[in-house]
mmCIF file of the N, C-alpha and C atoms, coordinates in Angstrom:
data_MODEL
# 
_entry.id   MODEL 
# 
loop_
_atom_site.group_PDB 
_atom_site.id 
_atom_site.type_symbol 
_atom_site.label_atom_id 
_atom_site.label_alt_id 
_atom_site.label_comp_id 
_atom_site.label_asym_id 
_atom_site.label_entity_id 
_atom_site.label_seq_id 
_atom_site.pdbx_PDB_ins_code 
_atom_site.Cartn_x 
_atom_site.Cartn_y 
_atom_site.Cartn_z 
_atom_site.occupancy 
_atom_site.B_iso_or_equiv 
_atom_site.pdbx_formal_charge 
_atom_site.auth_seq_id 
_atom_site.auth_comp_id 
_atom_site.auth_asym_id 
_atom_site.auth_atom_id 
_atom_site.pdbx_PDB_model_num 
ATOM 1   N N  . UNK A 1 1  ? 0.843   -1.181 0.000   1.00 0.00 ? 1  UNK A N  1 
ATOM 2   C CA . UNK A 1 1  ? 0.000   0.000  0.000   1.00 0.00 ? 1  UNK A CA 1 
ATOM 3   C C  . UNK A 1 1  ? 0.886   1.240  0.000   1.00 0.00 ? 1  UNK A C  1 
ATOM 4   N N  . UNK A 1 2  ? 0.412   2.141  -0.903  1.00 0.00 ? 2  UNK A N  1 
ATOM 5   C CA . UNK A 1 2  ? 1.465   3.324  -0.901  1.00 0.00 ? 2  UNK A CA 1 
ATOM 6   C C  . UNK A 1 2  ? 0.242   4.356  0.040   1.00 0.00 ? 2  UNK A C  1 
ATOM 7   N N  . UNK A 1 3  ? 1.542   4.975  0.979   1.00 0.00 ? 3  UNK A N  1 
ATOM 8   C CA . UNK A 1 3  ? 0.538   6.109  2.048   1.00 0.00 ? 3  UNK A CA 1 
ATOM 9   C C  . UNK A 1 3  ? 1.280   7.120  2.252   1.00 0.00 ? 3  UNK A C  1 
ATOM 10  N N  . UNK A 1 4  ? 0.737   8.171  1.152   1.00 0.00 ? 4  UNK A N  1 
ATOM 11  C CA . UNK A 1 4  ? 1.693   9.403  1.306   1.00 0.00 ? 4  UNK A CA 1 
ATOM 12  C C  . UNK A 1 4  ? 2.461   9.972  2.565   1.00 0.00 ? 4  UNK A C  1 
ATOM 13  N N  . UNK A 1 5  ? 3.391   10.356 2.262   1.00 0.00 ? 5  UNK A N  1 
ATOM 14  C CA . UNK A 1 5  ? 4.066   10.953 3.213   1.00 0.00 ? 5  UNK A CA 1 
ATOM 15  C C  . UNK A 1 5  ? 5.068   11.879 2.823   1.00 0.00 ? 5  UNK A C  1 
ATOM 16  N N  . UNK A 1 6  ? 5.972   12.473 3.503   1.00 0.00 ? 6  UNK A N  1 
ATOM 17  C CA . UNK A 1 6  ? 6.620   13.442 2.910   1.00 0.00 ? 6  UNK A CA 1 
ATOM 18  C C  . UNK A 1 6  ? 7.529   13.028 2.067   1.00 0.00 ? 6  UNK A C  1 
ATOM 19  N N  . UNK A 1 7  ? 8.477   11.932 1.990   1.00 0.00 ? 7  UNK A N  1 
ATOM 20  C CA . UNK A 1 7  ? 9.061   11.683 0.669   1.00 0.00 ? 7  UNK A CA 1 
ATOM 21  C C  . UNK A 1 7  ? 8.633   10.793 -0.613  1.00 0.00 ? 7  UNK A C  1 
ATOM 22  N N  . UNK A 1 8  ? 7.412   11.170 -0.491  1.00 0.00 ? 8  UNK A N  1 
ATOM 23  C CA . UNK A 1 8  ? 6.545   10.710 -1.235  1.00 0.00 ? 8  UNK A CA 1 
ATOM 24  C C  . UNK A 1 8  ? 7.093   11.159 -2.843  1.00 0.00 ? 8  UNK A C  1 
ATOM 25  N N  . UNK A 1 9  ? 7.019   10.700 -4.440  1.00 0.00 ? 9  UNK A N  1 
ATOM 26  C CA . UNK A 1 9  ? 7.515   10.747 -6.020  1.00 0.00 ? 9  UNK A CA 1 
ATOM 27  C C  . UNK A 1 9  ? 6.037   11.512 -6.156  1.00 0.00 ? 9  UNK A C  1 
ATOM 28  N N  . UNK A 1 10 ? 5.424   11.499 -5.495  1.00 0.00 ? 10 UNK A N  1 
ATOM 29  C CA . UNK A 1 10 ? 3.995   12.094 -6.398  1.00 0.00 ? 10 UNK A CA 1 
ATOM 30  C C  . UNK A 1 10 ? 4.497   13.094 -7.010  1.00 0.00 ? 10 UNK A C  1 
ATOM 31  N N  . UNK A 1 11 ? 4.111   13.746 -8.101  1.00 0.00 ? 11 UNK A N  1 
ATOM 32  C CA . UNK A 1 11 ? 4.083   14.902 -9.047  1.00 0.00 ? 11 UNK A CA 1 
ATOM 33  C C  . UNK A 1 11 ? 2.594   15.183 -9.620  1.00 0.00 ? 11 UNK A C  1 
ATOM 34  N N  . UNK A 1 12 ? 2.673   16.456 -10.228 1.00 0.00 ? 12 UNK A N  1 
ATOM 35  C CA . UNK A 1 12 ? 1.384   17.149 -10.952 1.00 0.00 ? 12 UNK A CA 1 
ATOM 36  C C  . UNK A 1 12 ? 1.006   15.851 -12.215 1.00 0.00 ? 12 UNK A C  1 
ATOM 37  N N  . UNK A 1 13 ? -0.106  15.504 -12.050 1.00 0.00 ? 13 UNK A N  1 
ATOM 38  C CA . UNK A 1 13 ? -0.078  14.605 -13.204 1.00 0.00 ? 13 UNK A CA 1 
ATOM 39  C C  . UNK A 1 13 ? -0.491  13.530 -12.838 1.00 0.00 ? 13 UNK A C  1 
ATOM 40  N N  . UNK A 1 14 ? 0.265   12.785 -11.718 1.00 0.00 ? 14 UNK A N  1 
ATOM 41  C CA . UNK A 1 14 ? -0.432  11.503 -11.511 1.00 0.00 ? 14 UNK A CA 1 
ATOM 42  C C  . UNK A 1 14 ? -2.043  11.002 -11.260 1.00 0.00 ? 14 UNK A C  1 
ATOM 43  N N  . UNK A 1 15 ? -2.151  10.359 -11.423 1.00 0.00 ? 15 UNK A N  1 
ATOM 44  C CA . UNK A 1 15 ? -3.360  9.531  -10.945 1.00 0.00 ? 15 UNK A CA 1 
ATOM 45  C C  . UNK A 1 15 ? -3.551  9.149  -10.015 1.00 0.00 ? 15 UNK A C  1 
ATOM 46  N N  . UNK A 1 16 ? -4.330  8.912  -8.798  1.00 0.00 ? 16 UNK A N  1 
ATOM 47  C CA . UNK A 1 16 ? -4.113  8.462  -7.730  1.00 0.00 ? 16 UNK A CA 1 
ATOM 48  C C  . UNK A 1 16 ? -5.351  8.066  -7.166  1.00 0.00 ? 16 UNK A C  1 
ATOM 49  N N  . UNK A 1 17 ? -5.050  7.191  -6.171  1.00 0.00 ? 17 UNK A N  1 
ATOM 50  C CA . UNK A 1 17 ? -6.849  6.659  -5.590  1.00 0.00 ? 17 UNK A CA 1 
ATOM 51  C C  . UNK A 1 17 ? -6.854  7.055  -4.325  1.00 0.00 ? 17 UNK A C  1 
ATOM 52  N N  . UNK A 1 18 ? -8.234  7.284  -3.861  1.00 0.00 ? 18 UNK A N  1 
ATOM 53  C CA . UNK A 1 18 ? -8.070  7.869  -2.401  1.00 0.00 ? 18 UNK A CA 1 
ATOM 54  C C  . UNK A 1 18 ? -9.453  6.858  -2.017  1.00 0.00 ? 18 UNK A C  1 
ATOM 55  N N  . UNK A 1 19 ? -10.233 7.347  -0.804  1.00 0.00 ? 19 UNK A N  1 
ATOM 56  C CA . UNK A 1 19 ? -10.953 7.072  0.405   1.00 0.00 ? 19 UNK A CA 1 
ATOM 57  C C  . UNK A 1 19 ? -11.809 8.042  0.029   1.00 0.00 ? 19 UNK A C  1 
ATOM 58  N N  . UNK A 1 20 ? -13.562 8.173  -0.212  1.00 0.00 ? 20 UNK A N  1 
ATOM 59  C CA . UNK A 1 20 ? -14.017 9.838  0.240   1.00 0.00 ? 20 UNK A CA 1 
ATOM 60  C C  . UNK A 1 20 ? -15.064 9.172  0.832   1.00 0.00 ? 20 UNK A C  1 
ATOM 61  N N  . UNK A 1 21 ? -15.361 10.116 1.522   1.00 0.00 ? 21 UNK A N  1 
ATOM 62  C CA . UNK A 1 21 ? -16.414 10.167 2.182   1.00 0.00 ? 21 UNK A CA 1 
ATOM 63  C C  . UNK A 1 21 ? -17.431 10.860 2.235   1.00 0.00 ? 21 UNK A C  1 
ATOM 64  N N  . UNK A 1 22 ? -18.744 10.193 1.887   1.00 0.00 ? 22 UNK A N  1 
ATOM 65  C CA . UNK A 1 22 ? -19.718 11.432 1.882   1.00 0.00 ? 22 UNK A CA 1 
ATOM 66  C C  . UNK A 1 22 ? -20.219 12.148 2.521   1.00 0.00 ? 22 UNK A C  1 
ATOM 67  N N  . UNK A 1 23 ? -20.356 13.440 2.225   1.00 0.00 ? 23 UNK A N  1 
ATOM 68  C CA . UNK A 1 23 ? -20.368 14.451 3.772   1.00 0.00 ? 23 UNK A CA 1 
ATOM 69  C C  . UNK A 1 23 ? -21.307 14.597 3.857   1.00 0.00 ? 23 UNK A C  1 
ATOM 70  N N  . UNK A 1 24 ? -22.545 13.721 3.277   1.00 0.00 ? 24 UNK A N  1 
ATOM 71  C CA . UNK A 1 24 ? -24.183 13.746 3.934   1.00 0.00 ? 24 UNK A CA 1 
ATOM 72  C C  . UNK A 1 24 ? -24.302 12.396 4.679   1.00 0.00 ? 24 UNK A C  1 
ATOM 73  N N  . UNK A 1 25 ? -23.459 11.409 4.789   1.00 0.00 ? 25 UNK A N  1 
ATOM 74  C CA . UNK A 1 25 ? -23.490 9.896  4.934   1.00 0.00 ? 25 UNK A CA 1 
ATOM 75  C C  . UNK A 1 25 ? -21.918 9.404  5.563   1.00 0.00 ? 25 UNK A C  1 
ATOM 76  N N  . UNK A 1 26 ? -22.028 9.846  6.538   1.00 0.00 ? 26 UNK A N  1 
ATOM 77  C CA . UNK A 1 26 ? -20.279 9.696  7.016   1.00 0.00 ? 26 UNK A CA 1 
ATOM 78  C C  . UNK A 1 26 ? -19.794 8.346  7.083   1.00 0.00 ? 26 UNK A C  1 
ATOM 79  N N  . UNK A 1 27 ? -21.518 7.399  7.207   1.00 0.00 ? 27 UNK A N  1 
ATOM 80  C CA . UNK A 1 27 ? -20.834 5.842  7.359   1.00 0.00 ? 27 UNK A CA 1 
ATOM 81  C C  . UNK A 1 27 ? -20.465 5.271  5.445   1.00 0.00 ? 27 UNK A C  1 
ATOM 82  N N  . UNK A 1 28 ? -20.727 6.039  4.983   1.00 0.00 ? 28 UNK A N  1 
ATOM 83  C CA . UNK A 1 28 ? -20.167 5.573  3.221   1.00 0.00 ? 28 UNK A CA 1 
ATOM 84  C C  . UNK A 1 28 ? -19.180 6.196  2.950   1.00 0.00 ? 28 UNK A C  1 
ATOM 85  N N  . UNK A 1 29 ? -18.292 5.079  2.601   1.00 0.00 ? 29 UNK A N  1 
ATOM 86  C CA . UNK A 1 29 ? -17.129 5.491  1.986   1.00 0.00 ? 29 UNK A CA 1 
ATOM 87  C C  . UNK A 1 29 ? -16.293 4.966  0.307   1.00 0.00 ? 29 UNK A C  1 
ATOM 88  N N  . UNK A 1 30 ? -16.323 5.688  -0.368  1.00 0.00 ? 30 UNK A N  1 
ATOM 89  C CA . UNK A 1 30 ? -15.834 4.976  -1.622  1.00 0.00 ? 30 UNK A CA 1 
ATOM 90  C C  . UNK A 1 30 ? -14.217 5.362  -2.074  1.00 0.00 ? 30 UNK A C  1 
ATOM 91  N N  . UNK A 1 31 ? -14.141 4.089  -2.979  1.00 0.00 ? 31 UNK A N  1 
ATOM 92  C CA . UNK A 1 31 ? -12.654 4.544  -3.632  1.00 0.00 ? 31 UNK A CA 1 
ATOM 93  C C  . UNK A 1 31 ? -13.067 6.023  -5.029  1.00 0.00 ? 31 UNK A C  1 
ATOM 94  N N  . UNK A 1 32 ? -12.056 7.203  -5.008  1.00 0.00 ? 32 UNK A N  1 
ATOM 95  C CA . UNK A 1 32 ? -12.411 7.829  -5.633  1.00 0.00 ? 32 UNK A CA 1 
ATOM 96  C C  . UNK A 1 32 ? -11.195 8.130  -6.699  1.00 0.00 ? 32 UNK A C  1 
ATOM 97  N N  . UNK A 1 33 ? -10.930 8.039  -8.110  1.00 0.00 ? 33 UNK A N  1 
ATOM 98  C CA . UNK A 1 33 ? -9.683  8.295  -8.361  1.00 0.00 ? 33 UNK A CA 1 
ATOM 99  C C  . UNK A 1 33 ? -9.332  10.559 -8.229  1.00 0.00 ? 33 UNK A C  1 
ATOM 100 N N  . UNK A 1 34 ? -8.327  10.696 -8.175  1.00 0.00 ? 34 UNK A N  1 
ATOM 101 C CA . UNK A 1 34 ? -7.937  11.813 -7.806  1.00 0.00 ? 34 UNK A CA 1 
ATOM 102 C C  . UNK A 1 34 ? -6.930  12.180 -9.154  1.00 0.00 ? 34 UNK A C  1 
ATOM 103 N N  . UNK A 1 35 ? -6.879  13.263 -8.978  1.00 0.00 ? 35 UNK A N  1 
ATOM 104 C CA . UNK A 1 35 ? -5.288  14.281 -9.739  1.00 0.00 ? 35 UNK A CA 1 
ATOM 105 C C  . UNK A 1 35 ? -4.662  14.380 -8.758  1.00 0.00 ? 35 UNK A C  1 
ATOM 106 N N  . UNK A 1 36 ? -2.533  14.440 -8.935  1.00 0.00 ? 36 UNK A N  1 
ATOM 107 C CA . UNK A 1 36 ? -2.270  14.786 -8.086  1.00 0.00 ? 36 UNK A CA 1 
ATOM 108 C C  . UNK A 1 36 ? -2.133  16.226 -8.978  1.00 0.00 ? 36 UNK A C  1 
ATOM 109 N N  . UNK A 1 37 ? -2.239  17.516 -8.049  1.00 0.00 ? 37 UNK A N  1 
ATOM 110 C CA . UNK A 1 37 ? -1.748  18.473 -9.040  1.00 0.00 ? 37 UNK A CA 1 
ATOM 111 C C  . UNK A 1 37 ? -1.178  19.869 -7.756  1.00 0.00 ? 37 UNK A C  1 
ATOM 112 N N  . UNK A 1 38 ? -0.683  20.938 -8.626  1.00 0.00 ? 38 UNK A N  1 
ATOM 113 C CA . UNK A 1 38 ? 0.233   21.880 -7.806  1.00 0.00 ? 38 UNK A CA 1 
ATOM 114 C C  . UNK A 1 38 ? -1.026  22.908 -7.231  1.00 0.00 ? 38 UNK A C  1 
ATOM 115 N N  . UNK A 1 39 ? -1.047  23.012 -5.605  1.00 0.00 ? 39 UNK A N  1 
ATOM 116 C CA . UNK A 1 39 ? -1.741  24.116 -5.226  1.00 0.00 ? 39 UNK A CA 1 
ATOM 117 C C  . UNK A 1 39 ? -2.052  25.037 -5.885  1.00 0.00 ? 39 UNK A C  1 
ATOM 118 N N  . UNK A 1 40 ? -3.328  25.681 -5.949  1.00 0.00 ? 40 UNK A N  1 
ATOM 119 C CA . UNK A 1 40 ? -3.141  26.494 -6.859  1.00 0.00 ? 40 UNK A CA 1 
ATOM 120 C C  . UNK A 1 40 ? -2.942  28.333 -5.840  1.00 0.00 ? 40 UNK A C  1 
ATOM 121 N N  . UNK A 1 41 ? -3.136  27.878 -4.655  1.00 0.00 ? 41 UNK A N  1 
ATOM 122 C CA . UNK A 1 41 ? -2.411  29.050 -3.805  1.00 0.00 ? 41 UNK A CA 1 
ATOM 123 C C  . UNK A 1 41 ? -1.338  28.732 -2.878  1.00 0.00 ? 41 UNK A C  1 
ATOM 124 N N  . UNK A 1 42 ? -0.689  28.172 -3.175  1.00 0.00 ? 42 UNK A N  1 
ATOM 125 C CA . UNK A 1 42 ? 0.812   27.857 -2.965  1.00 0.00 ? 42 UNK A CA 1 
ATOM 126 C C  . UNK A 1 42 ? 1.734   26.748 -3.707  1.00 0.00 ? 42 UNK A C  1 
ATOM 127 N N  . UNK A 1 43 ? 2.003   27.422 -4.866  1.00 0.00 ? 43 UNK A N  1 
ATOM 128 C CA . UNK A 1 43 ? 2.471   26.325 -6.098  1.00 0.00 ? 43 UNK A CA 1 
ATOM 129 C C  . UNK A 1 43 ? 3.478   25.972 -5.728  1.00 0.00 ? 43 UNK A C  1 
ATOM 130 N N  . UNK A 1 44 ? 4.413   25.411 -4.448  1.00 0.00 ? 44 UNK A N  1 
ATOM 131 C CA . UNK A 1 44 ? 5.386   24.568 -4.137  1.00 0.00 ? 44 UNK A CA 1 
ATOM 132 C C  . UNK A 1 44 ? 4.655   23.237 -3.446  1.00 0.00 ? 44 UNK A C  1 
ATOM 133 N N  . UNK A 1 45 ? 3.586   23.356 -3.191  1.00 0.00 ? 45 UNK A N  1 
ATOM 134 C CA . UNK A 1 45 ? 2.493   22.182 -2.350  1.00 0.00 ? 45 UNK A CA 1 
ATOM 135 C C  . UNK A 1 45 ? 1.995   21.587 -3.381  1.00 0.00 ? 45 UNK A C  1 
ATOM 136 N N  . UNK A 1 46 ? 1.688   20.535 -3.121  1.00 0.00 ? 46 UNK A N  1 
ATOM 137 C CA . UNK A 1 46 ? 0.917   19.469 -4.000  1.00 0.00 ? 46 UNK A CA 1 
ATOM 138 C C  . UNK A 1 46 ? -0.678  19.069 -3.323  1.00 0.00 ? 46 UNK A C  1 
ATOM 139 N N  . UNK A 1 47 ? -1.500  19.281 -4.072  1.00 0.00 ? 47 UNK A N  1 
ATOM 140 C CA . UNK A 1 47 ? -2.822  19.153 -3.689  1.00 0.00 ? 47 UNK A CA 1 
ATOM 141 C C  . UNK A 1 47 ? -3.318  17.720 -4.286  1.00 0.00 ? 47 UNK A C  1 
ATOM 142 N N  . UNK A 1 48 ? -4.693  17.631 -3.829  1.00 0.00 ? 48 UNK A N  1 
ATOM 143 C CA . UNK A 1 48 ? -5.472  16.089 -4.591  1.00 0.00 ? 48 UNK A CA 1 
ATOM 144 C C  . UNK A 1 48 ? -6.868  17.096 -5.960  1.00 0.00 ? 48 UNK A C  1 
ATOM 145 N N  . UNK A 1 49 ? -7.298  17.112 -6.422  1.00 0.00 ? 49 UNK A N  1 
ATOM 146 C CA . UNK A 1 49 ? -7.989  17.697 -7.598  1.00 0.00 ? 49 UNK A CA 1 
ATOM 147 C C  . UNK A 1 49 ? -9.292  16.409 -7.484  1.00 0.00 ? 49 UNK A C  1 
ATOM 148 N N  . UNK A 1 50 ? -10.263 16.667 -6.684  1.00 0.00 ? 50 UNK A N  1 
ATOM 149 C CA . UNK A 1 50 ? -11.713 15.431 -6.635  1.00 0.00 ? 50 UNK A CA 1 
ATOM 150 C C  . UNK A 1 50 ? -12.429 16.298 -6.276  1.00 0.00 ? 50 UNK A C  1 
ATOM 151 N N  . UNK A 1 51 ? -13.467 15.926 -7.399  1.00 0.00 ? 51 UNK A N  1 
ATOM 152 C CA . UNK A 1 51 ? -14.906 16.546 -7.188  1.00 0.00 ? 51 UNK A CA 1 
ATOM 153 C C  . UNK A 1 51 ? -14.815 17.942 -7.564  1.00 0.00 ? 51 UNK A C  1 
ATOM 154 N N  . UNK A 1 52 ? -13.848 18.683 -8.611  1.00 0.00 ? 52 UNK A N  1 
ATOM 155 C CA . UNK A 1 52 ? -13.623 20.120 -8.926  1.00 0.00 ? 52 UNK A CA 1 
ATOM 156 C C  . UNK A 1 52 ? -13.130 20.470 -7.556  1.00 0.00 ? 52 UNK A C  1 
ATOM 157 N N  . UNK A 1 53 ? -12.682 20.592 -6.907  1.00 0.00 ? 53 UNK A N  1 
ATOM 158 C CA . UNK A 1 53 ? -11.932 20.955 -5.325  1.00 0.00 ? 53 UNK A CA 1 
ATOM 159 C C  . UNK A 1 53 ? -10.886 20.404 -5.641  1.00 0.00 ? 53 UNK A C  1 
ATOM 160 N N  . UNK A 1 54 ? -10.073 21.205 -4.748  1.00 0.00 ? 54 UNK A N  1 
ATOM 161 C CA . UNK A 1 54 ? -8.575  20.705 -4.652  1.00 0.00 ? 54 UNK A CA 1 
ATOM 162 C C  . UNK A 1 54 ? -8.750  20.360 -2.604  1.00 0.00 ? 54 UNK A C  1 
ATOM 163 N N  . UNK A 1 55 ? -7.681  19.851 -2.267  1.00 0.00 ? 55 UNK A N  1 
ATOM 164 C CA . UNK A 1 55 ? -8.008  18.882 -1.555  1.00 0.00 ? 55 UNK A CA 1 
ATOM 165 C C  . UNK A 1 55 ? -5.593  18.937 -0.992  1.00 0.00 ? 55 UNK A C  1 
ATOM 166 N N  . UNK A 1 56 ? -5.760  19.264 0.381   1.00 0.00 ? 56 UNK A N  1 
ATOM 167 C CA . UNK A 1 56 ? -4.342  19.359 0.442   1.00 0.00 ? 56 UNK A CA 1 
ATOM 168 C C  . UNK A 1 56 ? -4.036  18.000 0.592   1.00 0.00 ? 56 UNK A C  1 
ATOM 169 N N  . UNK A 1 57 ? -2.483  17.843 -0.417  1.00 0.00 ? 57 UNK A N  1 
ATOM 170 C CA . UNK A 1 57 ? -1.998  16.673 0.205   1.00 0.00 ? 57 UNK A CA 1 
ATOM 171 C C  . UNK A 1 57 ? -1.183  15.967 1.298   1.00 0.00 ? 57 UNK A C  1 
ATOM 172 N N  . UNK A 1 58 ? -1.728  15.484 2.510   1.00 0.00 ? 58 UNK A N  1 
ATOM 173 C CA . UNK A 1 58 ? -0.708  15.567 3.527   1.00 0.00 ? 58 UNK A CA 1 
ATOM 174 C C  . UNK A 1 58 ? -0.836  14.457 3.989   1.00 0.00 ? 58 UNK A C  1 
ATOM 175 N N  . UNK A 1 59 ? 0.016   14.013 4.865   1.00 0.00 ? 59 UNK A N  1 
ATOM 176 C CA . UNK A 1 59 ? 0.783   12.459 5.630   1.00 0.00 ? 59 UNK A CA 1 
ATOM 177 C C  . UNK A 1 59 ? -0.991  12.166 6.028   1.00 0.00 ? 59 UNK A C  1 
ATOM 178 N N  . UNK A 1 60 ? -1.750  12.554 6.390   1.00 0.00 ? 60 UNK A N  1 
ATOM 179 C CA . UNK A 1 60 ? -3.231  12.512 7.048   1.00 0.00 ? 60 UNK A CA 1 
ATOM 180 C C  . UNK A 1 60 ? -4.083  11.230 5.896   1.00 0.00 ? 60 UNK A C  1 
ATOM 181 N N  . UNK A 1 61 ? -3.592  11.617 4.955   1.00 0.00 ? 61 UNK A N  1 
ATOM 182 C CA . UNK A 1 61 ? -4.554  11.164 3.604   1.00 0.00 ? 61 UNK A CA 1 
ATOM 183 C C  . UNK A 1 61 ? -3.807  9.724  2.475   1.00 0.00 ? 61 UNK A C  1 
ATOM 184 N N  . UNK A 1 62 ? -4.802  8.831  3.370   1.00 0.00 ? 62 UNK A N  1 
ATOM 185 C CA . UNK A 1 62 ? -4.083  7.519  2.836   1.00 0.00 ? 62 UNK A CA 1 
ATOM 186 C C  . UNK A 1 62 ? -4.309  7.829  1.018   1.00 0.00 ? 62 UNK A C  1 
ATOM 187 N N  . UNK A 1 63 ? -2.892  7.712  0.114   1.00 0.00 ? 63 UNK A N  1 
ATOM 188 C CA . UNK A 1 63 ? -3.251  7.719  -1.140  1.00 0.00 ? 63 UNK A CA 1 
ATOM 189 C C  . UNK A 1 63 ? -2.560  6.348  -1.920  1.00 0.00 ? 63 UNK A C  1 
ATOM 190 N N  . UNK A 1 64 ? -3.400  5.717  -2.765  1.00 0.00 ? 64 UNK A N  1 
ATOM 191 C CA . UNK A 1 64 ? -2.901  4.771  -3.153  1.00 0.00 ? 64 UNK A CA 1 
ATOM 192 C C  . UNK A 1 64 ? -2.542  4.985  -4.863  1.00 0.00 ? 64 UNK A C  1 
ATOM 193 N N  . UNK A 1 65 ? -1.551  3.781  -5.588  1.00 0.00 ? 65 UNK A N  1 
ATOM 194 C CA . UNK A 1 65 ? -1.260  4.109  -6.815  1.00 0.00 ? 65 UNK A CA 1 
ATOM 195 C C  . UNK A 1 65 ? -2.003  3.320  -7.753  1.00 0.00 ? 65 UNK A C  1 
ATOM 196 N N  . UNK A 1 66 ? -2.729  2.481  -7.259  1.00 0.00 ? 66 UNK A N  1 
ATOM 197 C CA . UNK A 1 66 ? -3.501  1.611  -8.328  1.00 0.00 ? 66 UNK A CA 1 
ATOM 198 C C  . UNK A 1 66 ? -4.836  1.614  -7.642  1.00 0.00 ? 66 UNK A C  1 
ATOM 199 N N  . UNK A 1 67 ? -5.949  1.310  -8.165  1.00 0.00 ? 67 UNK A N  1 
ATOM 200 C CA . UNK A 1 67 ? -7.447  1.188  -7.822  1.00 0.00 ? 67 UNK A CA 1 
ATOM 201 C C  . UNK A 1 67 ? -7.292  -0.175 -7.200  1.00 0.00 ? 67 UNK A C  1 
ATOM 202 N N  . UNK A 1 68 ? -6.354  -1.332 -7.496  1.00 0.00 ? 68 UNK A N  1 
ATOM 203 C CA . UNK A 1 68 ? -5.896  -2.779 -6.810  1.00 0.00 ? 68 UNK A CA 1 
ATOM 204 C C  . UNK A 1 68 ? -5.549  -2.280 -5.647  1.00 0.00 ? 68 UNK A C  1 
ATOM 205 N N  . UNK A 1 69 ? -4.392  -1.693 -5.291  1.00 0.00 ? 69 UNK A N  1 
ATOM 206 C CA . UNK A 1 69 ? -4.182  -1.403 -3.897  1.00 0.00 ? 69 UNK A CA 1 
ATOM 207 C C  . UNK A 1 69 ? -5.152  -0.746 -3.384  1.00 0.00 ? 69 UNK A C  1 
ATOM 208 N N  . UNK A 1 70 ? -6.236  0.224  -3.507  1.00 0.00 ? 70 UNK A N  1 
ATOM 209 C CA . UNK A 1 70 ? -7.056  0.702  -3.184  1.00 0.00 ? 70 UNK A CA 1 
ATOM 210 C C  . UNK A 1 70 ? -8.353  0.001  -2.529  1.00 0.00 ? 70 UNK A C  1 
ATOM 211 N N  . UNK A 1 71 ? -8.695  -1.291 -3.171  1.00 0.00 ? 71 UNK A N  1 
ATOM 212 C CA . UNK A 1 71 ? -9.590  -2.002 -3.585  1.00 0.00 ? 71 UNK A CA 1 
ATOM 213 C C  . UNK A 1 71 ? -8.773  -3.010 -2.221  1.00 0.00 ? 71 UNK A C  1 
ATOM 214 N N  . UNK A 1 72 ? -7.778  -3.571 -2.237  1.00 0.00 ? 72 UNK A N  1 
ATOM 215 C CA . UNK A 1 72 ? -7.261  -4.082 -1.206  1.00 0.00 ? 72 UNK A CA 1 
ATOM 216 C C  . UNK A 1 72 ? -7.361  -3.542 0.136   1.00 0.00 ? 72 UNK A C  1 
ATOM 217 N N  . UNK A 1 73 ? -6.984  -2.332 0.196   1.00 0.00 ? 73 UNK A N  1 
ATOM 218 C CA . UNK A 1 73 ? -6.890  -1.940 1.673   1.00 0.00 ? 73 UNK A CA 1 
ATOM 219 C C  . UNK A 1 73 ? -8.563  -1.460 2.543   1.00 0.00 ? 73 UNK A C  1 
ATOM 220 N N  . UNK A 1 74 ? -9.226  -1.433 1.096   1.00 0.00 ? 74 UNK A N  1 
ATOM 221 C CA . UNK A 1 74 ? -10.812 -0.904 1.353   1.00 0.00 ? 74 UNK A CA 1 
ATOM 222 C C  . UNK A 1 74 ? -11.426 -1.633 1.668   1.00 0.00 ? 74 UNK A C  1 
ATOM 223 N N  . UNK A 1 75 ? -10.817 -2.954 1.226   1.00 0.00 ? 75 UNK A N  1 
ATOM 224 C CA . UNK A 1 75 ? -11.607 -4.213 1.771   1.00 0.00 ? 75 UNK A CA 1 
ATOM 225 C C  . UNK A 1 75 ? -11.406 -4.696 3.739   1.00 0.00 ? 75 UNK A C  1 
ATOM 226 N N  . UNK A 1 76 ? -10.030 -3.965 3.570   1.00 0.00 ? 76 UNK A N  1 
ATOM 227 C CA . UNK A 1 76 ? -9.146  -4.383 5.183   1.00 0.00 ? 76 UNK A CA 1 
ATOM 228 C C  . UNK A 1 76 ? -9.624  -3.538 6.278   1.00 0.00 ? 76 UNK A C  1 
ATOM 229 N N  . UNK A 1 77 ? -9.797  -2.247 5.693   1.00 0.00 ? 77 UNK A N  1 
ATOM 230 C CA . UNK A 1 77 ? -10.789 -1.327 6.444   1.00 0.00 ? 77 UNK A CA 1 
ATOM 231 C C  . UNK A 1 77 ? -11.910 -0.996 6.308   1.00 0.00 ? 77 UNK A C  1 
ATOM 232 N N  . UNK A 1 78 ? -13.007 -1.495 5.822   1.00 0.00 ? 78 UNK A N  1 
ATOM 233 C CA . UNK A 1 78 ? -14.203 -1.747 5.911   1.00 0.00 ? 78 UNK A CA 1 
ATOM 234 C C  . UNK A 1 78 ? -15.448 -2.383 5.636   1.00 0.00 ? 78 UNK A C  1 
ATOM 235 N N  . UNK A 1 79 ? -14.467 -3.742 5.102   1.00 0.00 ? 79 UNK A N  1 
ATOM 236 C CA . UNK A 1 79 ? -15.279 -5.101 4.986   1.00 0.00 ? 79 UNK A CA 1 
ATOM 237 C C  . UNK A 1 79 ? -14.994 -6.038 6.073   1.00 0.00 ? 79 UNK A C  1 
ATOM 238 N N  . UNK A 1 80 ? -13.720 -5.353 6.745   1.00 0.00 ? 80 UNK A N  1 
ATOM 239 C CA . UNK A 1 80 ? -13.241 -6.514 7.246   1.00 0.00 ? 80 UNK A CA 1 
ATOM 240 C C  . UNK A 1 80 ? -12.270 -7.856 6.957   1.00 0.00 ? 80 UNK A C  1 
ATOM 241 N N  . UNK A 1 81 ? -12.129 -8.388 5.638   1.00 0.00 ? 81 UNK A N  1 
ATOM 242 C CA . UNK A 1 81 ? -11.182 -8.810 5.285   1.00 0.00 ? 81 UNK A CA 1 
ATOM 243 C C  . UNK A 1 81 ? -9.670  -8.801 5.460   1.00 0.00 ? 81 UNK A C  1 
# 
């Protein structure tokens, strides 16, 4: 499982899968794919780009590199598997 952190390769461009959660339904959670892309008010930071929002990227925010790893760990945290 890849889980960002600060020496994290991400760059503007990638693809990436995350966790969201719906903020009318806190117990649903889906895999969502993301942008990684450059803040757009502090262009040395790297943000997430879901749902037209940008979204900061930080050690807080499990991000994965394939929808497989995603799909794996989603199962470990909230199927139970």
């Amino acid at each position: 499982m890849d889980i960002f952190n600060e020496d994290s390769s991400y760059k503007p461009g990638d693809i990436v899968y995350v966790f969201y959660r719906n903020p009318h339904t806190q117990d649903v959670a889906n895999i969502q794919e993301a942008e990684v892309v450059s803040n757009p008010n502090n262009p040395i930071e790297l943000s997430l780009f879901l749902y037209n929002t940008y979204y900061p990227l930080t050690n807080e925010i499990a991000v994965y590199s394939s929808k497989e790893e995603a799909n794996e760990a989603y199962k470990h945290y909230f199927q139970g598997y």
